[in-house]
C-alpha positions as CSV (number, residue, x, y, z in Angstrom):
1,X,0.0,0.0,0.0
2,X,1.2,3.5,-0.5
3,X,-0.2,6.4,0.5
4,X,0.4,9.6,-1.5
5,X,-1.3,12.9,-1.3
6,X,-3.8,14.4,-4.4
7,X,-0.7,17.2,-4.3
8,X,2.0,14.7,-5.0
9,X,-0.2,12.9,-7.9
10,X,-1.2,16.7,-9.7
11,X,3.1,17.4,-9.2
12,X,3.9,13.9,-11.1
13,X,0.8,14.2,-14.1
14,X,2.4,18.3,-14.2
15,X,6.4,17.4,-15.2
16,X,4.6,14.0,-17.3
17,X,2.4,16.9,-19.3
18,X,5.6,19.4,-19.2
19,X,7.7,16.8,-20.4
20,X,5.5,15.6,-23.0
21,X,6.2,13.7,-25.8
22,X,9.7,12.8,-23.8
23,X,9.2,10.4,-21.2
24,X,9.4,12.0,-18.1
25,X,11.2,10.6,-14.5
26,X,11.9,11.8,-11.1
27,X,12.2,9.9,-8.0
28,X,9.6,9.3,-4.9
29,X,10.7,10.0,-1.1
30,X,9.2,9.0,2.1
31,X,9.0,6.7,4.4
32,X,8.6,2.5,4.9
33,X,6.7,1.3,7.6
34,X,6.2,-2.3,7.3
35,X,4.9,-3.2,4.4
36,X,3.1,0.6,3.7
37,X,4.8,3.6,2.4
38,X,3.7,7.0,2.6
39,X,5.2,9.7,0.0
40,X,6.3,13.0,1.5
41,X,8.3,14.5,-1.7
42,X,8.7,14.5,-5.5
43,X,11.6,15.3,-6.9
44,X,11.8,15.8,-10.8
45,X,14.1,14.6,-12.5
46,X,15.2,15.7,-16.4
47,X,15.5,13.1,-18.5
48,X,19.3,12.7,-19.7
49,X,19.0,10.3,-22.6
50,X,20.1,11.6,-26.1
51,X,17.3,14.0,-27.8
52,X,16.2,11.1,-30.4
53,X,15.4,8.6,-27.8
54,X,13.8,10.8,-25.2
55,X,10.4,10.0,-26.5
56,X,10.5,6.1,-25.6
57,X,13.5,6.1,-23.3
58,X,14.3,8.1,-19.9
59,X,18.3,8.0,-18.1
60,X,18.6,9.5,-14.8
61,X,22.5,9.4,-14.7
62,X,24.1,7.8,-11.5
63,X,25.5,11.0,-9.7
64,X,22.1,11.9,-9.7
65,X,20.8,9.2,-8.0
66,X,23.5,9.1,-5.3
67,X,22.8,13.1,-5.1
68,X,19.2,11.9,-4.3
69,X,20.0,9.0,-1.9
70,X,22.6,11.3,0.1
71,X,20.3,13.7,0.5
72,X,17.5,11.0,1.8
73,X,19.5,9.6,4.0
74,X,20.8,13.0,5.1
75,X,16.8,13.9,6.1
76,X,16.0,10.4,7.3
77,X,14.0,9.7,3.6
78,X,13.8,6.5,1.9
79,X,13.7,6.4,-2.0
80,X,9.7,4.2,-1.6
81,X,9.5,5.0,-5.8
């Protein structure tokens, strides 16, 4: 089960229309308990891949993602999508 707020839904369908016709990505924050997770940030992402393959494809390059997991760990976050 996850629990995420209407805010945090409109924030993800308003970079997927921004984005649009690239695939969009970004990366979920919150917290586990048990087997639930609740969302309590969003985080865009821009999609790295080259321009031609943006439309079916999406990178988020691996300094990014450790930038991102720092920075959870950092304010007690997990990465729950």
């Amino acid at each position: 089960m996850i629990d995420i707020k209407k805010n945090h839904i409109d924030q993800i369908k308003e970079h997927a229309q921004k984005d649009y016709p690239h695939e969009c990505c970004g990366i979920i924050l919150g917290k586990f308990n048990g087997s639930e997770k609740t969302v309590t940030q969003v985080l865009e992402i821009s999609n790295e891949k080259e321009e031609e393959n943006r439309h079916n494809r999406y990178l988020i390059p691996s300094s990014k993602i450790l930038e991102i997991e720092l920075y959870a760990i950092k304010n007690g976050l997990d990465i729950v999508g």
